[in-house]
C-alpha positions as a Markdown table, in Angstrom:
| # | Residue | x | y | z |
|---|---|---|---|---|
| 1 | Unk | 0.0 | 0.0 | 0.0 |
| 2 | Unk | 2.8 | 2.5 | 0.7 |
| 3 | Unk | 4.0 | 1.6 | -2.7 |
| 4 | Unk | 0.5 | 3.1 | -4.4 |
| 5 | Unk | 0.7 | 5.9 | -2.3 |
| 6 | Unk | 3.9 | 6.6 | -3.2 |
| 7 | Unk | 3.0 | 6.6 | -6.6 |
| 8 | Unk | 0.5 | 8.4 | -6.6 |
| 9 | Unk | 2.6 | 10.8 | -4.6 |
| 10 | Unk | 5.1 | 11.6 | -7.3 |
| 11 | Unk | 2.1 | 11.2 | -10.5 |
| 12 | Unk | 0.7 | 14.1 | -8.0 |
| 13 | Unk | 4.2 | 16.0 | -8.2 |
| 14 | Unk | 4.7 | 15.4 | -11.8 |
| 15 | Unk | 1.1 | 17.2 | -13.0 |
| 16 | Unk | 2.3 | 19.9 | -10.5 |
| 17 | Unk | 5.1 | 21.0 | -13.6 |
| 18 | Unk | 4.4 | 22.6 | -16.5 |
| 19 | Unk | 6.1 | 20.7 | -18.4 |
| 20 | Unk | 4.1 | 17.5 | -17.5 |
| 21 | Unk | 0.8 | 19.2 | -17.7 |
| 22 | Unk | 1.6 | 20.6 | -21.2 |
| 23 | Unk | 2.4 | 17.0 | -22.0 |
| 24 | Unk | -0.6 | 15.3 | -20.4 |
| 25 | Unk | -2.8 | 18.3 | -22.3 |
| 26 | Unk | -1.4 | 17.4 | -25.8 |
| 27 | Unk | -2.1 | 13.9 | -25.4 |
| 28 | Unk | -5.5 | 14.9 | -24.4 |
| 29 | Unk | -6.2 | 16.8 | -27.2 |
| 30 | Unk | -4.3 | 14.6 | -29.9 |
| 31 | Unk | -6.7 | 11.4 | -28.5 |
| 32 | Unk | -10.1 | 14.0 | -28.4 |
| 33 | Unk | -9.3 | 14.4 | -32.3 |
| 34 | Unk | -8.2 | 11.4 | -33.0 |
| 35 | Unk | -11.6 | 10.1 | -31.6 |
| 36 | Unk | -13.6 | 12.9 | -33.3 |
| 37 | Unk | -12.1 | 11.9 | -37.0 |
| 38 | Unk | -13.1 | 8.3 | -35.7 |
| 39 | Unk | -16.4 | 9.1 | -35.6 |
| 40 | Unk | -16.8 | 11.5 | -38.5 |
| 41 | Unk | -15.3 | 8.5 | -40.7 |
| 42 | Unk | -17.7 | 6.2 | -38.6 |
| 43 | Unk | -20.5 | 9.0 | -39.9 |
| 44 | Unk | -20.0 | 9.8 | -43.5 |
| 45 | Unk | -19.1 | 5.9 | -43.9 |
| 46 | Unk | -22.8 | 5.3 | -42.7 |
| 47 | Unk | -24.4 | 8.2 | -44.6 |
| 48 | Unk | -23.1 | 6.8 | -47.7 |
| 49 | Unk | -23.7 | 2.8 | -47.0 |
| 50 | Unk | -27.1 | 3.2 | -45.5 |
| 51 | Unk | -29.2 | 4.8 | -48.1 |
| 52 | Unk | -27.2 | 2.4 | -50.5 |
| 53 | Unk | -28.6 | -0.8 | -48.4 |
| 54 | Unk | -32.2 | 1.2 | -47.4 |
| 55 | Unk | -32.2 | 1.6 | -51.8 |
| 56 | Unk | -31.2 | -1.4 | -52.0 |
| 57 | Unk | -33.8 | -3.5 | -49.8 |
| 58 | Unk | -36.8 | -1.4 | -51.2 |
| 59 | Unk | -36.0 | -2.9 | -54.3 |
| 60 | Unk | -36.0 | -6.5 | -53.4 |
| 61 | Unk | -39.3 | -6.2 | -52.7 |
């Protein structure tokens, strides 16, 4: 247990610095985007596949 709060001692110290927290913030940010073109990928790809298979099983009918 000392061990974890030791740890968490010095992760506490480390965000205390700028240069950690500048570091932790760009990571941050580059995951948030890299999430966000996830999803707009995730989007158009079902805009354009959708209406294709909606089209698609109206016409089987």
């Amino acid at each position: 247990m000392n061990r974890i709060a030791d740890g968490f001692q010095k992760l506490s110290n480390a965000i205390d610095t700028n240069e950690y927290r500048d570091s932790l913030l760009t990571n941050v940010y580059r995951s948030c985007i890299q999430l966000l073109k996830l999803m707009m990928m995730k989007l158009n790809t079902a805009s354009v596949i959708w209406p294709h298979l909606i089209w698609q099983s109206h016409s089987l009918l």
